[in-house]
C-alpha positions as CSV (number, residue, x, y, z in Angstrom):
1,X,-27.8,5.7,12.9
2,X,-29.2,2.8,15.1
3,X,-27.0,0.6,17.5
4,X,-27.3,-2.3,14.0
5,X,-26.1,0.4,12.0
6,X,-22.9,0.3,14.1
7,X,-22.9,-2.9,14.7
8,X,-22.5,-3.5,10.6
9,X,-19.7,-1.0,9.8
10,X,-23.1,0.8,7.8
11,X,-21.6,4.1,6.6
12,X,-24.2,7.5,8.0
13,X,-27.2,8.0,5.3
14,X,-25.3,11.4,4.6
15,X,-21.8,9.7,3.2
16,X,-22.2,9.8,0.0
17,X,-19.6,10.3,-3.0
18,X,-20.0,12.9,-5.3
19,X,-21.7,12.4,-8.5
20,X,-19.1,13.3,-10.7
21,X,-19.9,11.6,-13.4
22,X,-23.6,13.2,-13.9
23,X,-21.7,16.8,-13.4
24,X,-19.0,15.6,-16.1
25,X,-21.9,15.0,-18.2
26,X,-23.7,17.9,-17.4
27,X,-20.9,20.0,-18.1
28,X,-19.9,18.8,-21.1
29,X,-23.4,19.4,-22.6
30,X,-23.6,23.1,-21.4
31,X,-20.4,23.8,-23.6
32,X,-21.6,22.3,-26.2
33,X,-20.8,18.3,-26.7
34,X,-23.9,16.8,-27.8
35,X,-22.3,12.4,-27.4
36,X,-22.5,11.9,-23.1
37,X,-19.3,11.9,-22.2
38,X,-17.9,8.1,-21.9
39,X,-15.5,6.5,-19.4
40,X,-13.8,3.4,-20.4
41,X,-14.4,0.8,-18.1
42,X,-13.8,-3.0,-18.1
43,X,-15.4,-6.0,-16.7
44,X,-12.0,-7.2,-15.2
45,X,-9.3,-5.0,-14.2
46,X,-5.5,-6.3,-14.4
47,X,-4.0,-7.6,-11.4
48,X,-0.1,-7.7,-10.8
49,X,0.9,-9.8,-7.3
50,X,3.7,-8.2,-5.7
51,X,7.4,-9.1,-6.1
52,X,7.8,-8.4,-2.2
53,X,6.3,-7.1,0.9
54,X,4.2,-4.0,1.0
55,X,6.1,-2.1,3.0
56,X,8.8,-2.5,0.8
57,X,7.0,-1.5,-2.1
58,X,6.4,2.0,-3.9
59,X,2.9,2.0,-4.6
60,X,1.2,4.7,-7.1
61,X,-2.3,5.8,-6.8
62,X,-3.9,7.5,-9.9
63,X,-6.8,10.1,-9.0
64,X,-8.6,12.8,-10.5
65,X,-8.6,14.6,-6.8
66,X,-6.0,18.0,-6.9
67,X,-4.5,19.3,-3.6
68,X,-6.9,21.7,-1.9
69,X,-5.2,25.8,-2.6
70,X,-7.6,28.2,-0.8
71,X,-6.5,30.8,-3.3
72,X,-8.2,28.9,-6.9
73,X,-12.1,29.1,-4.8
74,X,-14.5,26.9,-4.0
75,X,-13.3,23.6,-4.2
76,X,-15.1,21.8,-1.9
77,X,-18.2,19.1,-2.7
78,X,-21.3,20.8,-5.2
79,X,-18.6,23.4,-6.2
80,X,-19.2,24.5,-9.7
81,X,-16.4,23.0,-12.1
82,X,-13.3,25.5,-11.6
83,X,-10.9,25.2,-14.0
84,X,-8.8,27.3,-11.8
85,X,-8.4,24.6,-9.2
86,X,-6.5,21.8,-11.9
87,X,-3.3,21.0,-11.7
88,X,-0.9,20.3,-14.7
89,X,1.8,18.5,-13.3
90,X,2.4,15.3,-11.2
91,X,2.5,15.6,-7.9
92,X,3.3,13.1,-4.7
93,X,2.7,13.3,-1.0
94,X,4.3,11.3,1.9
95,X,1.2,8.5,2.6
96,X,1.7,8.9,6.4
97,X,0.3,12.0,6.1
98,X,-3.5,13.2,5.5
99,X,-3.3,15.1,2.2
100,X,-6.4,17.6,1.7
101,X,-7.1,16.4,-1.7
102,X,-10.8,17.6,-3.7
């Protein structure tokens, strides 16, 4: 990165997301589905304002990402899929804390 890089917030050329949505695609074609796999998506998304403060708020936050369990295998970013590493139940996490989530 250069010192404008920095200067801008510019994320390193490396930081990436994961493209989850090809892999979906690709792995619903290797078992078989022959319609892409769709994701609803919407121009607009709906917007509640909060009743009170933040802090005095529960908030919820909805994520495909499963808590990292060393035991289910390679979890980690290009990972084949592994079935093994989904969870079937809801979980929750104290937000103070930095959850290893994959």
């Amino acid at each position: 990165m250069t010192p404008i890089d920095d200067q801008a917030g510019f994320a390193p050329d490396d930081d990436a997301p994961i493209p989850y949505m090809t892999r979906t695609r690709e792995y619903y074609a290797a078992i078989g589905y022959t319609t892409p796999y769709r994701w609803a998506h919407y121009v607009d998304a709906p917007f509640q304002p909060l009743k009170k403060p933040l802090a005095q708020s529960r908030v919820t936050i909805i994520t495909t990402a499963a808590p990292f369990d060393p035991a289910k295998g390679d979890q980690g970013p290009g990972a084949k899929y592994n079935g093994r590493a989904k969870f079937y139940s809801v979980y929750d996490g104290d937000a103070s804390k930095n959850h290893d989530l994959r």
